[in-house]
Each structure stands twice: as C-alpha cells, then as structure tokens.
N, CA, C and O atoms as a printed pandas DataFrame, in Angstrom:
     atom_number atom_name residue_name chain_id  residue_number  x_coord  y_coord  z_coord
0              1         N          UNK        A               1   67.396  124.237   72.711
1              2        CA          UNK        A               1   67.735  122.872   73.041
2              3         C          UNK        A               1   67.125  121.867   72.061
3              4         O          UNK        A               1   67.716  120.820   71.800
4              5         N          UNK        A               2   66.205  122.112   71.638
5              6        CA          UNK        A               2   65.435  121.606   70.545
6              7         C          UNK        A               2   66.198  121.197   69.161
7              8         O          UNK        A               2   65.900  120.304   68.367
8              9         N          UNK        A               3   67.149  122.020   69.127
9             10        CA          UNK        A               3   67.666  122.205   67.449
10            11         C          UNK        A               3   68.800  120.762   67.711
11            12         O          UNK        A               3   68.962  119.965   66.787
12            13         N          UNK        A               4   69.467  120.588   68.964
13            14        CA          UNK        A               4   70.922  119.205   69.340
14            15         C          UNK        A               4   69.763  118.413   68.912
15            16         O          UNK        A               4   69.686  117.987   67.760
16            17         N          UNK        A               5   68.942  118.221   69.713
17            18        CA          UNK        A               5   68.161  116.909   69.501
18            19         C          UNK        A               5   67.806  116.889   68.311
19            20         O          UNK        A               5   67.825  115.839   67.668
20            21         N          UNK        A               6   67.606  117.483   68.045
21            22        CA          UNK        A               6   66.487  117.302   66.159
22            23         C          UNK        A               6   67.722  116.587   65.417
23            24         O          UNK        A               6   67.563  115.515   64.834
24            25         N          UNK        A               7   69.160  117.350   65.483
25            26        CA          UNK        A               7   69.884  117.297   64.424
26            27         C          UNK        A               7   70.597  115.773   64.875
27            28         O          UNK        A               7   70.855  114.892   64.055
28            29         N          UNK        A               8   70.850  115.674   66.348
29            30        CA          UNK        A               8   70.816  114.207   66.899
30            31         C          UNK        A               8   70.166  113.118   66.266
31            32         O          UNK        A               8   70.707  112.091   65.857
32            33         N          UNK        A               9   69.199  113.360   66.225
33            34        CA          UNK        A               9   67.721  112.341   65.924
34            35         C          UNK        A               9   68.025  111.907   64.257
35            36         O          UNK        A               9   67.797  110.826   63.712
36            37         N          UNK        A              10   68.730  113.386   63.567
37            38        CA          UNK        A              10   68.170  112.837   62.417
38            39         C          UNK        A              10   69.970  112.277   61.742
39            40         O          UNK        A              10   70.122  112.004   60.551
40            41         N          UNK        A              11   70.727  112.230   62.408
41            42        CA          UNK        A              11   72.016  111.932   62.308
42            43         C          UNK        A              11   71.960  110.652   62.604
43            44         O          UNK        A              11   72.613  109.935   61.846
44            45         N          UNK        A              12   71.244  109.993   63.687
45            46        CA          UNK        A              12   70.671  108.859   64.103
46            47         C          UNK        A              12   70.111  108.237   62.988
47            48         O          UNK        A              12   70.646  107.213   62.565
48            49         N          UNK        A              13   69.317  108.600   62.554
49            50        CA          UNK        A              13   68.411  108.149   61.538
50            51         C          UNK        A              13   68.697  108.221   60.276
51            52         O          UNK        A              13   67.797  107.867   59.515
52            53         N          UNK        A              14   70.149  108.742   59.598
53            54        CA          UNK        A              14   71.054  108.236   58.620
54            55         C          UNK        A              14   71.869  107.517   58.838
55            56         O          UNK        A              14   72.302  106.901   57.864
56            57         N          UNK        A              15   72.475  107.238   60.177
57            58        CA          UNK        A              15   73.583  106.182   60.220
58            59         C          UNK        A              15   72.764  105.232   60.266
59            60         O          UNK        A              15   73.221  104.149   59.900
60            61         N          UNK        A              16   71.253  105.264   60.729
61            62        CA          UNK        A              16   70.702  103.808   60.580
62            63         C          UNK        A              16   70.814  103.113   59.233
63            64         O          UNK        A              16   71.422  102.105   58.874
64            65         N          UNK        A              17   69.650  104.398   58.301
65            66        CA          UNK        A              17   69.554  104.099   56.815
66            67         C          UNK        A              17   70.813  103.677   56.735
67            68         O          UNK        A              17   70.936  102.631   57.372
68            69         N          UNK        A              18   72.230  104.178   56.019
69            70        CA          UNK        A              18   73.368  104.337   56.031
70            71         C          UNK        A              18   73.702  102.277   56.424
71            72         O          UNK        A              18   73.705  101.514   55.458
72            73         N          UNK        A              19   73.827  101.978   57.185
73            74        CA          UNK        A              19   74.152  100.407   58.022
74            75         C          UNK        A              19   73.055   99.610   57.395
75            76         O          UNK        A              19   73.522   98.509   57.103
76            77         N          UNK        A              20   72.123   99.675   57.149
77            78        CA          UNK        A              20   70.896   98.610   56.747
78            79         C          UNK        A              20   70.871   98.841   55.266
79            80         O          UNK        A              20   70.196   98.029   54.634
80            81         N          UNK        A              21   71.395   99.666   54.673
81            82        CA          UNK        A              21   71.601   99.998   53.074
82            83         C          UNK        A              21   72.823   98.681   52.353
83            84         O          UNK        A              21   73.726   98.035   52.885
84            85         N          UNK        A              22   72.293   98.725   50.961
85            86        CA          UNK        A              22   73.278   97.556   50.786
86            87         C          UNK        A              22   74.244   98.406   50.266
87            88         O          UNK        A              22   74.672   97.728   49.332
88            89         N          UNK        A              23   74.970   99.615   50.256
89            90        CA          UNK        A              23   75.907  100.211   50.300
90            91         C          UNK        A              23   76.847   99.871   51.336
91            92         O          UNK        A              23   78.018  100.119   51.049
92            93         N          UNK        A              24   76.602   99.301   52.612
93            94        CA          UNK        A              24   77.838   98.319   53.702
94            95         C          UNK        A              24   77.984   97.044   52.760
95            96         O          UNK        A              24   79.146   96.666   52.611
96            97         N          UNK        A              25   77.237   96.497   52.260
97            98        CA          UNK        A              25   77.111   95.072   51.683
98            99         C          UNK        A              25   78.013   95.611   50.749
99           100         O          UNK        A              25   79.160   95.464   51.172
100          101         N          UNK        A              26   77.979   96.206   49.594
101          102        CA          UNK        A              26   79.086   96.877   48.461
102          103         C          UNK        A              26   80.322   97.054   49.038
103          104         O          UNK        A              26   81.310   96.655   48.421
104          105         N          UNK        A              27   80.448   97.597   50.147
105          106        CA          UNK        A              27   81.919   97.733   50.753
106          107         C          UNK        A              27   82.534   96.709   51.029
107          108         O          UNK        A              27   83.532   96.540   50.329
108          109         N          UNK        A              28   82.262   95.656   52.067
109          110        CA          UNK        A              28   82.256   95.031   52.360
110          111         C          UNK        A              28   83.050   93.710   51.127
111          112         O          UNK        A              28   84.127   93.115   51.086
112          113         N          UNK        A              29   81.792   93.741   50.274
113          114        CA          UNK        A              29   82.768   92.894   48.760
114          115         C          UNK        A              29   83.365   93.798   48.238
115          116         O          UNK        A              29   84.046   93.311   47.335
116          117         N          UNK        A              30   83.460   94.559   48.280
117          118        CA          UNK        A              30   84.748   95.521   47.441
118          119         C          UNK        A              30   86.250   95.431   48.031
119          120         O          UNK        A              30   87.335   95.268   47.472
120          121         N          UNK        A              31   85.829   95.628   49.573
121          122        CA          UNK        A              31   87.542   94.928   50.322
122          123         C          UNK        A              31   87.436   93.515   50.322
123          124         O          UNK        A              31   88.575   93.062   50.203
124          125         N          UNK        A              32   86.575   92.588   50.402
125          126        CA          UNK        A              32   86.569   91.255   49.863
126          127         C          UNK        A              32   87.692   90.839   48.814
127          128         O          UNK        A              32   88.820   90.364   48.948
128          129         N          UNK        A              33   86.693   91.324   47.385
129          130        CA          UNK        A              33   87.691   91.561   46.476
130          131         C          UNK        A              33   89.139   91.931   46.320
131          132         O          UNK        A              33   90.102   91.197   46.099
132          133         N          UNK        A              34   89.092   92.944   46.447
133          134        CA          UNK        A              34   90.275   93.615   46.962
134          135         C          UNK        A              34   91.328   93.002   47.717
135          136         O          UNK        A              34   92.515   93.128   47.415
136          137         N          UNK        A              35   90.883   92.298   48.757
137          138        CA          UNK        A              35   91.718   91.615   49.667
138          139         C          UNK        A              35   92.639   90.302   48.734
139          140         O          UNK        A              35   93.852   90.096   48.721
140          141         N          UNK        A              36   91.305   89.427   47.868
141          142        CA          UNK        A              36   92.039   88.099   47.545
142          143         C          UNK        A              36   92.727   88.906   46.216
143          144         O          UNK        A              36   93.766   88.335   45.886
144          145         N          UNK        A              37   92.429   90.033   45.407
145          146        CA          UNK        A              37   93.404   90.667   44.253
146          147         C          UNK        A              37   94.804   90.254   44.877
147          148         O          UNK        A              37   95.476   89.228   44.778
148          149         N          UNK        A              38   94.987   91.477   45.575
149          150        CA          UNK        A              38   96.168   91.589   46.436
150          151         C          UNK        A              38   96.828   90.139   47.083
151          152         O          UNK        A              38   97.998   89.844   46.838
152          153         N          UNK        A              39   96.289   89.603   47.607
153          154        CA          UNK        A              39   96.773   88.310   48.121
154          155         C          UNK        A              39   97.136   87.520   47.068
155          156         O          UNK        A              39   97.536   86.445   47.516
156          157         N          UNK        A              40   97.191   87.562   45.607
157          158        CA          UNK        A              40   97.105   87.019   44.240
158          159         C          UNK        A              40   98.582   87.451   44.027
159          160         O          UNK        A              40   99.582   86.741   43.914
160          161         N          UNK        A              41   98.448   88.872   44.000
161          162        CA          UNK        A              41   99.882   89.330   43.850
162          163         C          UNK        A              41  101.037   89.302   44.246
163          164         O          UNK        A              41  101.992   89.843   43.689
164          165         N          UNK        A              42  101.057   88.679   45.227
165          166        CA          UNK        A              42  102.037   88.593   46.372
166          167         C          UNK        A              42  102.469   89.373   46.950
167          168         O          UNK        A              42  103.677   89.304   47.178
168          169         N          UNK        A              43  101.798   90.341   47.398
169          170        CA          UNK        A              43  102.513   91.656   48.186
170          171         C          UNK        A              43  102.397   91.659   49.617
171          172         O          UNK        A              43  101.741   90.936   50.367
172          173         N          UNK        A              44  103.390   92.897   49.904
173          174        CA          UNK        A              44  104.252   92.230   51.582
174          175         C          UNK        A              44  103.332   93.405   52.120
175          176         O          UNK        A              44  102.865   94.199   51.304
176          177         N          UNK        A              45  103.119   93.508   53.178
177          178        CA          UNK        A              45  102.087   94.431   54.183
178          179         C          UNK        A              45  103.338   95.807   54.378
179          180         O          UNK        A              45  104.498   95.535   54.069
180          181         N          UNK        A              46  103.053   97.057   54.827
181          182        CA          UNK        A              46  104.227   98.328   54.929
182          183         C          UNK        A              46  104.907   97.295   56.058
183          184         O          UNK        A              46  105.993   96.847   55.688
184          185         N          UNK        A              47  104.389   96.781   57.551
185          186        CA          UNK        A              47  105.090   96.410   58.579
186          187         C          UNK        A              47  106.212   95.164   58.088
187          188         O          UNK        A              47  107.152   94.840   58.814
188          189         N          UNK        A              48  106.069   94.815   57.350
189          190        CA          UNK        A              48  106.749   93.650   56.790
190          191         C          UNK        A              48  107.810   94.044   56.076
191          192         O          UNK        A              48  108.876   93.512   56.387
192          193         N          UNK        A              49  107.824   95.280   54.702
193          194        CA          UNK        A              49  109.087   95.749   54.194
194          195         C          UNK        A              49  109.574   96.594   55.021
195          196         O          UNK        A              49  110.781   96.824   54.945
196          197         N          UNK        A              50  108.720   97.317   56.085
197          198        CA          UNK        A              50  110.260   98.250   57.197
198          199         C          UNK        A              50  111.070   96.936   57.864
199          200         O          UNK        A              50  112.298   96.851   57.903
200          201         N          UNK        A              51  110.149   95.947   58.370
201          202        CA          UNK        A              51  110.995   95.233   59.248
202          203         C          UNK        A              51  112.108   94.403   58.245
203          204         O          UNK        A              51  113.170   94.157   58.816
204          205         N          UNK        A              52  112.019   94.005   57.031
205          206        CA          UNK        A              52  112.780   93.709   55.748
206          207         C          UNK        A              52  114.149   94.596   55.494
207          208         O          UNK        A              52  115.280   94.244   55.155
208          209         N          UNK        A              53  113.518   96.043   55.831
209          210        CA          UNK        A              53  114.290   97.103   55.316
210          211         C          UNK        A              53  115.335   97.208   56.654
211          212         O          UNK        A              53  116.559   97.286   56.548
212          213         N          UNK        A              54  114.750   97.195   57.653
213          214        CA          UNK        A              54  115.441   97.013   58.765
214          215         C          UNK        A              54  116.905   96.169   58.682
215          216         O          UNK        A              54  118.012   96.676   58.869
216          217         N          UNK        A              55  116.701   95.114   58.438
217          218        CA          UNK        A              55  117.159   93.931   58.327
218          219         C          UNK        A              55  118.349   94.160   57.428
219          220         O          UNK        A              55  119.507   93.855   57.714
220          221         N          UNK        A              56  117.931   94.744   56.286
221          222        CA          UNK        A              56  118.444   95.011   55.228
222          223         C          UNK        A              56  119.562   96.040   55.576
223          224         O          UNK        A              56  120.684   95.886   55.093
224          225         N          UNK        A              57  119.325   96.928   56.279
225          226        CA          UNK        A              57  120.486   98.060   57.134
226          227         C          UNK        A              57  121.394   97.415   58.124
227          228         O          UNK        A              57  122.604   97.640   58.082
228          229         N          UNK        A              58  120.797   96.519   59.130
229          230        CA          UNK        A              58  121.940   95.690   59.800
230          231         C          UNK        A              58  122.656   95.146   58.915
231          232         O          UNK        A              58  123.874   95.327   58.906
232          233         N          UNK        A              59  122.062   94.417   58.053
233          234        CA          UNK        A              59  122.811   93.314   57.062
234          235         C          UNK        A              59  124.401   94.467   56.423
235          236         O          UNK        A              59  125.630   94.532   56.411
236          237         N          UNK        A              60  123.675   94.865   56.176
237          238        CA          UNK        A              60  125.073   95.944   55.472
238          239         C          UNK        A              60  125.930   96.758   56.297
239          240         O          UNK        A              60  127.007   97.205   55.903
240          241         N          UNK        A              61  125.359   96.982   57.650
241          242        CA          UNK        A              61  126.287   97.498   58.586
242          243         C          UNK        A              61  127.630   96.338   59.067
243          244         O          UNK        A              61  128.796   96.684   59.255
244          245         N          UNK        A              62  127.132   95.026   59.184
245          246        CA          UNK        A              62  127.911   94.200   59.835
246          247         C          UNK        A              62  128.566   93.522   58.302
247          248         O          UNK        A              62  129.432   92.650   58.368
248          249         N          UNK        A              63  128.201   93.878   57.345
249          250        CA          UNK        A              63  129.319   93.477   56.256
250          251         C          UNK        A              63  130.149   94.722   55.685
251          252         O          UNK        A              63  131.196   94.579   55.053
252          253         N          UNK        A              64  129.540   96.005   55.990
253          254        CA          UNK        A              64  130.890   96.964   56.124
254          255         C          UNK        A              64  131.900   96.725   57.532
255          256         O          UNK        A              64  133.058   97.113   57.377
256          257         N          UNK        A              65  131.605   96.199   58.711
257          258        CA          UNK        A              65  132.037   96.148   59.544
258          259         C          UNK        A              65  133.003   94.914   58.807
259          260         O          UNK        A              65  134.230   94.961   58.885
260          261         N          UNK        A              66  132.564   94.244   58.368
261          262        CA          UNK        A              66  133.748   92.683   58.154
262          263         C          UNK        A              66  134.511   93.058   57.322
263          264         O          UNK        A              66  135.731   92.943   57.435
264          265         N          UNK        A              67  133.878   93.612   56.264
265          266        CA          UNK        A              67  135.392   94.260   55.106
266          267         C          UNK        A              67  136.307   95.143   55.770
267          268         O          UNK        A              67  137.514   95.038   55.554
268          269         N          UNK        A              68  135.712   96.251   56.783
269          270        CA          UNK        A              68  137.012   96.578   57.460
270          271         C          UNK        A              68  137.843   95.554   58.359
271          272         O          UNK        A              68  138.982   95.869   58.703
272          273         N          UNK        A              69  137.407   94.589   58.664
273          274        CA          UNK        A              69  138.282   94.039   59.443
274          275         C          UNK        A              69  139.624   93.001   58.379
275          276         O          UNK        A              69  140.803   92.674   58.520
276          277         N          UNK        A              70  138.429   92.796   57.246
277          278        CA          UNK        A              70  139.169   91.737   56.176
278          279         C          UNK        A              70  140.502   92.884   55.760
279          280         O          UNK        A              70  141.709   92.685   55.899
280          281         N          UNK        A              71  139.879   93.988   55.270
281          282        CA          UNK        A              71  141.162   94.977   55.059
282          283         C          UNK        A              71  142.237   94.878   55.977
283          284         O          UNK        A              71  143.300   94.323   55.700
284          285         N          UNK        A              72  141.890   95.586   57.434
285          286        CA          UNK        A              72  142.894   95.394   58.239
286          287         C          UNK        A              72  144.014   94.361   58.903
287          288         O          UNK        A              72  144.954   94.562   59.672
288          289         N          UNK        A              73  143.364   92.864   58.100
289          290        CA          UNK        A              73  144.295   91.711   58.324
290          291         C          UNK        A              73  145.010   91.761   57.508
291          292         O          UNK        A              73  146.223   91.687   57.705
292          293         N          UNK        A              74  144.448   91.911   56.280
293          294        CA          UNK        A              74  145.099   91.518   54.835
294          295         C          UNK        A              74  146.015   92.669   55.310
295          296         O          UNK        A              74  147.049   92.001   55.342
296          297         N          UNK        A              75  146.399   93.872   55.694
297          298        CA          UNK        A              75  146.984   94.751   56.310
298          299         C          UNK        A              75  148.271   94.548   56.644
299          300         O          UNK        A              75  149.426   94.784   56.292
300          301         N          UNK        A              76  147.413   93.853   57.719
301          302        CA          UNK        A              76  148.571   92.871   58.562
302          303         C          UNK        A              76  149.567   91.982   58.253
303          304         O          UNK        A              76  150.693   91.770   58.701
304          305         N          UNK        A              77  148.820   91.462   57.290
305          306        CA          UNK        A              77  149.768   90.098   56.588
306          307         C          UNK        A              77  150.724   90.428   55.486
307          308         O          UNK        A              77  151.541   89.614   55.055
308          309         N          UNK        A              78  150.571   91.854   54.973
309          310        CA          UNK        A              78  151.454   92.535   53.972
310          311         C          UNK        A              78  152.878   92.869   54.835
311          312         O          UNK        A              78  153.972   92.748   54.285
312          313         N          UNK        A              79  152.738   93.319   56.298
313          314        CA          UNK        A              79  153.875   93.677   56.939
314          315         C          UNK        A              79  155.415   92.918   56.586
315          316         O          UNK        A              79  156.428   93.269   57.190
C-alpha cells in the first residue's frame, strides 16, 4: 500500500513543480502569440468553414433545382 501513496505523493509533487514553473508562463505566451498571429491572418475557425461549406451545398442544391425548372419552362415555351 505504501508504493500508491509514494508514487501519489510524488506525482503530486511534479504537477506542483510543473504549475509554479515558468514553463505554464511560456505556454501561456506562446498561445498568446499564436492567438494574435492567427487573428492577423484572417482565418476562419473549422466550425465556421463546415457551417460555410454547409451553406455552400444548399446554395448549389437549390440552383441545380432552379436550372431544372428554368429548363423545363424554356421546355414549355418551345411547344
């Protein structure tokens, strides 16, 4: 029973080191950074081009839908 706790204790006692290290502080400005890069560039988040892409598939369903209908008048009007 001795050996959970020990290895507990000392797992404990690196996530401490680990959090009080300025290695969180480095991360921390690294997605900082990172964040305003990106925000520089203008780029769209993944949820933003599916819902785009989405959009982008209706859009073309309901304008194949209208050219068939434009066909089938113009169809009509040849009679």
């Amino acid at each position: 029973m001795e050996k959970p706790n020990f290895f507990n204790d000392m797992q404990d006692k690196i996530n401490q080191v680990l959090e009080n290290s300025p290695v969180k502080d480095i991360e921390k400005n690294v997605k900082a950074m990172m964040s305003q890069g990106f925000a520089k560039l203008d780029l769209v988040t993944r949820e933003e081009f599916d819902v785009q892409a989405q959009v982008l598939i209706n859009t073309r369903a309901k304008l194949e839908a209208l050219e068939a209908q434009v066909a089938a008048l113009e169809a009509q009007l040849k009679k």
